[in-house]
C-alpha angles and dihedrals in degrees: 000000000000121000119192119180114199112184126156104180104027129132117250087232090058085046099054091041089052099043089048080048093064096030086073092037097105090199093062105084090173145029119199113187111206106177150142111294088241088062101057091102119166079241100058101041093049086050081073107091101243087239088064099026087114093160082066091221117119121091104254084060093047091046091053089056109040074054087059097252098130091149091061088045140072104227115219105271088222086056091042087051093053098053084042081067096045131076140163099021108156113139097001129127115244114185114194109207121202086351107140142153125020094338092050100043088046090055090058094048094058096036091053099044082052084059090261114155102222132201125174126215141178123230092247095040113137093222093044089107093052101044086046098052083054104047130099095196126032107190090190104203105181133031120299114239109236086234086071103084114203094240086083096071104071120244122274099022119133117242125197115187107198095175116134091252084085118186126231113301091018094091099050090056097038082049080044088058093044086058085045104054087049097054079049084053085055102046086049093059092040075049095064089053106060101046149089116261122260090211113166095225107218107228121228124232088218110204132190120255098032113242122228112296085244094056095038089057094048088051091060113072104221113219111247104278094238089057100052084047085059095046092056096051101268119141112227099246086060094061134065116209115214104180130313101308110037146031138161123245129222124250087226076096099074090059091048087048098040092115092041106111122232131270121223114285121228126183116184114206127161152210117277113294141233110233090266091060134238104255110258089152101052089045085055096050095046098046091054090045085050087049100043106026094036119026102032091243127136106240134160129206110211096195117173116248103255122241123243088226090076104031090056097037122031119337110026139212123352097221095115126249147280113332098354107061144132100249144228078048101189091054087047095052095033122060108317117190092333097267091134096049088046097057089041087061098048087038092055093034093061087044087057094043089060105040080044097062092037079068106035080044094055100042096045138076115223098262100044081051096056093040090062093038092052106027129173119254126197089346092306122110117211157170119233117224091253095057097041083058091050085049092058089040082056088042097245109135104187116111097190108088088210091071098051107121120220091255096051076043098067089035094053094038115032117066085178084207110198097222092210084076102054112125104164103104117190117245154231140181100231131080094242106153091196084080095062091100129004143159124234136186096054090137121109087235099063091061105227092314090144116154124147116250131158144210126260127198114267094240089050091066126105090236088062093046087042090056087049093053107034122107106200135358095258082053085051101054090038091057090042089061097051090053112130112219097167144317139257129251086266099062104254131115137282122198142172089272100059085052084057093223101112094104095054084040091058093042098061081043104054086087106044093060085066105101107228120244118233140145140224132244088271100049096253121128133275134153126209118205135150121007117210118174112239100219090052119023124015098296103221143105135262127304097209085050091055094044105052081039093060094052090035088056093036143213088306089041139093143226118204113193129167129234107211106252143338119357090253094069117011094032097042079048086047097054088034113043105010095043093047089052097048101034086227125133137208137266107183139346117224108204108202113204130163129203095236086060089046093053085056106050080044083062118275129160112269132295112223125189106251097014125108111259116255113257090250088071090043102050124050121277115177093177098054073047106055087037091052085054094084096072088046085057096048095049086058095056078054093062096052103046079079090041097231117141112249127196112192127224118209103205097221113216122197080249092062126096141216095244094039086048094055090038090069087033094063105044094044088060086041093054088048119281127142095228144334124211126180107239122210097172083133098068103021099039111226090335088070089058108045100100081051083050096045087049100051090047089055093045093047092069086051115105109277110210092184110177124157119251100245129002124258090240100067120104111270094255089048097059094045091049083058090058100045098048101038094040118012089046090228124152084229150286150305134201122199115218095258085049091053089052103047087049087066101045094057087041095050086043088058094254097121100105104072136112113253125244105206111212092202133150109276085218110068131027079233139052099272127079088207106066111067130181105041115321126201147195091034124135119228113240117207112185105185138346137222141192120233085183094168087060105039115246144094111244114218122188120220126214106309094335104165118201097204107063129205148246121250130231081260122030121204079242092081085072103036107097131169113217103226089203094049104018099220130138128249147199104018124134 
């Protein structure tokens, strides 16, 4: 699409505006300027982005070219008509005449790379006979005064005007170069899309001993975020700056990028943890760091946005570690760019709403009720969008509120919502186990309205899951709508639509479906976006992350991104429930394991948050080794059920040794893996994870015979007893009686076909923390189950899972300090 603004009395103020309007308007490829001679400031041309600047004529473009990038500039049409014209012009003299600024500057530039030798005149220059009586060539690039008789110009020498009183003919090809430099506009921004990255790697100044991950991210100066998103191909309308180190990127991209083909796609998953984890995030960071820093090859790592419940209680932040870490990492762990505060207001918004029209329900008449809910404003009654769309749901048809009859009145009014089925719980992002179960409504203005609720953790709710899994706004505010929050006395489903909130809902969220844009320590990509939980939701990044990640690396490139947990939860909810949502499918799995883990599945003493490790996870033990390995060995059976190749890291600590490394080296190759590499990305930065990086290339051009693990189709027990055979290793399951009800009702609803989402413990395959390495002959207890039907899954519980986690004897927070001086944060790790 061509603009041309013509304009002949116009402010230069209007100008500018107008031109920065269109610069950010994705669906102008090009900006032609066409004004009065008096309004070609220096100002006003460089106001044009460099990428739509057609008319060639802004500084940046001439900059590129006088350097010698042609191929990154649009070159002036007028210029690009002249040399059109020319031919043949080594060694001639070409003299420019009134000929001055970008145009002028660009002309040399051509004529001379064509062997041209140029001189440059004014019109009332003393020596103008003379130079023209020696030149080959005249571009004549202002009006001629009528006191410069053509005698002076030798016979036989070729003359271009290229003055803006163009004669007859000039102005068709000059229009023909403007269409041209936009189709070169075009072929630039196609451009960024096919190639390998330029990034500036930023190099580490690795110490021993490592310092604390704080201090070793303040230590590393991050490049300025819009110039990293430069450097990976992004266009600077697609992307939102919020301060130096971070900004979210617009999901236009995908549409620029549509034809772009896919990178390879990596998920790292692990064995099942000790409660200090195991390091996945650190494995992911320093794999990308390995791709990108090391190899020269485009990589992205998709990491979740860490909850404050952890970083202030038990485990901390989720940055990464050492030398292989998000940075900078306060900003990562705290805040953000708000996601998680955004999802808590429309969570707690909806479980208002509800709580809200029980008790307006309960105190009105029907008609007092449908008179509020339909006044009358500035003397119109109307129905809002929202609750035309609830009318046709309940098959009324009519759109004018006056024609309603009583009995359309009490359909369309009355939910009739049985308050015994709510389960939208309101949230909040801290472990604070006084919230577990509450009552609310003891006010004497709410009449008498008392019922028990509780609090989730923000990251438990179905917004939170809906954000992970949606694939475009219009998917987002769709699967807000078809939230359940509860059902009528009759039986039958209430969602966020009936409410009529999902509007509001999808407006505090438009932001937060934007990923996040951050770097490593050593400056290459990563976004950050969506932050489930996997024990109790599914445990995985965002969809919408993966997928511009996977255009922005290319078809030669890799996206590493990280499943909560061990492989038996966050990655079986990855394949499941993530890969059924995006359509996307595998590469590789990375399965991350440390000795340490595997001495405690062998059977080791155990391991507690805050206390010294044992000495048998501190000296070498071949023999807890050999025994752990058995859960190493089940998680990759794991792997395969969804035939999808898996290369094990084996995170290396100071305490490990050789012969303890190529123990769990060995039988990880000997249980089927197609290869397993000690990692030491923590200590050594990407450079301790190349031969990690080497093996998953290779891995990644294996066949890939990637199924899901049950069909969709497949009654909702039936699809949980799979899991929990194939992958959990139990004998089978259990439903309580409230589990077994619930089971029907979804059923009955037309929920049934839906993948599961299993809220389960992270530290057993079973249900129980206690038993480590791979249990078997247990029954699988589900105590109750719930419907995330926004987000598409059925939610079992597993055993006692709680969703609101608490605080320990001793929180992380008693660490955490601001400097008031420097304002710097301390103490997070």
């Amino acid at each position: 699409m061509l603009l041309a603004a013509s304009c002949h009395v116009i402010r230069v103020g209007f100008i500018i505006n107008e031109i920065m309007r269109l610069n950010e308007d994705p669906n102008v490829q090009g900006l032609a300027l066409d004004l009065p001679e008096s309004l070609y400031s220096s100002k006003v041309l460089n106001a044009v982005k460099p990428e739509k600047d057609v008319d060639g004529l802004s500084d940046v473009n001439l900059g590129r070219l006088v350097r010698g990038d042609a191929y990154d500039c649009l070159v002036p049409p007028t210029v690009c008509a002249v040399m059109e014209l020319l031919e043949d012009l080594g060694g001639k003299n070409v003299l420019l005449v009134g000929a001055s600024g970008t145009v002028g500057a660009a002309l040399q530039c051509m004529l001379q790379r064509e062997g041209a030798t140029t001189l440059s005149c004014r019109w009332k220059a003393p020596e103008l006979q003379t130079k023209l009586n020696h030149a080959d060539v005249v571009i004549v690039g202002s009006t001629k005064p009528d006191d410069v008789p053509v005698s002076w110009i030798k016979p036989g020498t070729t003359i271009i005007s290229c003055s803006r009183d163009l004669v007859s003919g000039k102005r068709l090809l000059q229009l023909t170069l403007h269409f041209q430099n936009v189709v070169e506009s075009e072929r630039w921004i196609q451009s960024q899309q096919y190639r390998k990255w330029d990034l500036r790697c930023l190099k580490l100044q690795l110490l021993s001993p490592v310092p604390s991950d704080i201090e070793i991210s303040r230590a590393q100066s991050p490049k300025a975020v819009d110039v990293l998103a430069k450097e990976i191909g992004l266009l600077t309308d697609e992307v939102e700056i919020y301060g130096q180190t971070k900004a979210k990127v617009r999901l236009s991209l995908l549409e620029r990028l549509k034809d772009q083909p896919d990178g390879k796609y990596v998920l790292v998953a692990g064995i099942t943890p000790t409660p200090l984890g195991e390091g996945k995030s650190t494995v992911t960071i320093g794999l990308v760091q390995a791709l990108t820093a090391h190899l020269n090859i485009n990589s992205f790592a998709c990491l979740r946005q860490p909850s404050q419940g952890p970083t202030f209680g038990v485990k901390g932040g989720a940055a990464g570690g050492g030398y292989a870490q998000v940075i900078p990492m306060e900003e990562f762990n705290l805040h953000l760019t708000g996601d998680i505060h955004a999802i808590t207001a429309a969570n707690n918004l909806l479980a208002a709403a509800i709580d809200a029209r029980i008790l307006h329900e309960n105190t009105q008449s029907d008609k007092a009720l449908y008179n509020r809910l339909v006044p009358v404003v500035n003397g119109v009654r109307g129905f809002s969008a929202i609750q035309l769309a609830r009318l046709r749901r309940l098959g009324i048809s009519k759109t004018d509120p006056g024609t309603l009859t009583e009995e359309e009145i009490n359909k369309f009014a009355r939910l009739d919502i049985d308050p015994s089925t709510i389960t939208w719980q309101r949230v909040v992002d801290t472990n604070d186990r006084f919230l577990r179960k509450i009552t609310v409504g003891q006010a004497n203005t709410e009449k008498g309205f008392v019922r028990q609720a509780q609090f989730d953790i923000a990251v438990a709710s179905e917004i939170m899951a809906i954000l992970a899994l949606t694939t475009s706004l219009q998917d987002m505010k769709e699967r807000l709508g078809k939230m359940v929050v509860a059902n009528d006395k009759k039986g039958e489903p209430i969602t966020a639509e009936d409410l009529g909130v999902t509007g509001a809902l999808a407006v505090l969220m438009k932001d937060a479906i934007k990923p996040t844009l951050m770097q490593t320590l050593e400056g290459t990509p990563v976004f950050v976006h969506a932050g489930p939980f996997a024990n109790i939701a599914h445990g995985n990044s965002s969809v919408l992350a993966d997928k511009i990640a996977l255009k922005l690396v290319g078809e030669k490139g890799f996206v590493v991104t990280e499943a909560g947990f061990g492989a038996d939860i966050g990655m079986e909810k990855f394949f499941n429930i993530k890969c059924r949502a995006s359509g996307l499918v595998p590469s590789v799995v990375v399965l991350v394991a440390t000795v340490r883990a595997l001495k405690m599945h062998g059977g080791g003493p155990n391991v507690t948050a805050g206390a010294p490790l044992k000495k048998e996870y501190t000296e070498e033990n071949l023999q807890l080794v050999a025994d752990g390995c058995c859960n190493l060995q089940k998680q990759i059976q794991i792997t395969q059920l969804f035939g999808v190749p898996v290369v094990v890291a084996l995170n290396v600590f100071k305490t490990d040794s050789p012969a303890e490394i190529d123990l769990v080296c060995k039988i990880a190759k000997q249980s089927g893996a197609f290869d397993a590499v000690p990692c030491n990305h923590w200590s050594a930065g990407g450079r301790g994870a190349v031969k990690l990086a080497q093996a998953v290339e290779r891995a990644a051009n294996q066949k890939n015979n990637f199924k899901y693990l049950y069909s969709l189709e497949l009654p909702i027990v039936e699809k949980i007893r799979i899991i929990a055979q194939k992958v959990y290793g139990a004998q089978d399951i259990e439903l309580s009686p409230t589990a077994q009800s619930q089971v029907d009702r979804y059923t009955r609803q037309g929920f049934g076909n839906l993948p599961i989402c299993m809220a389960k413990t992270h530290l057993s395959l079973s249900h129980q923390p206690e038993r480590k390495g791979v249990p078997t002959g247990f029954i699988l207890p589900i105590s109750d189950v719930r419907a995330s039907i926004g987000a598409g899954f059925i939610y079992p519980l597993v055993g006692t899972m709680s969703t609101m986690p608490g605080l320990p004897t001793r929180p992380c927070f008693y660490d955490i300090d601001l400097d008031p001086i420097t304002e710097q944060v301390k103490g997070l790790f």
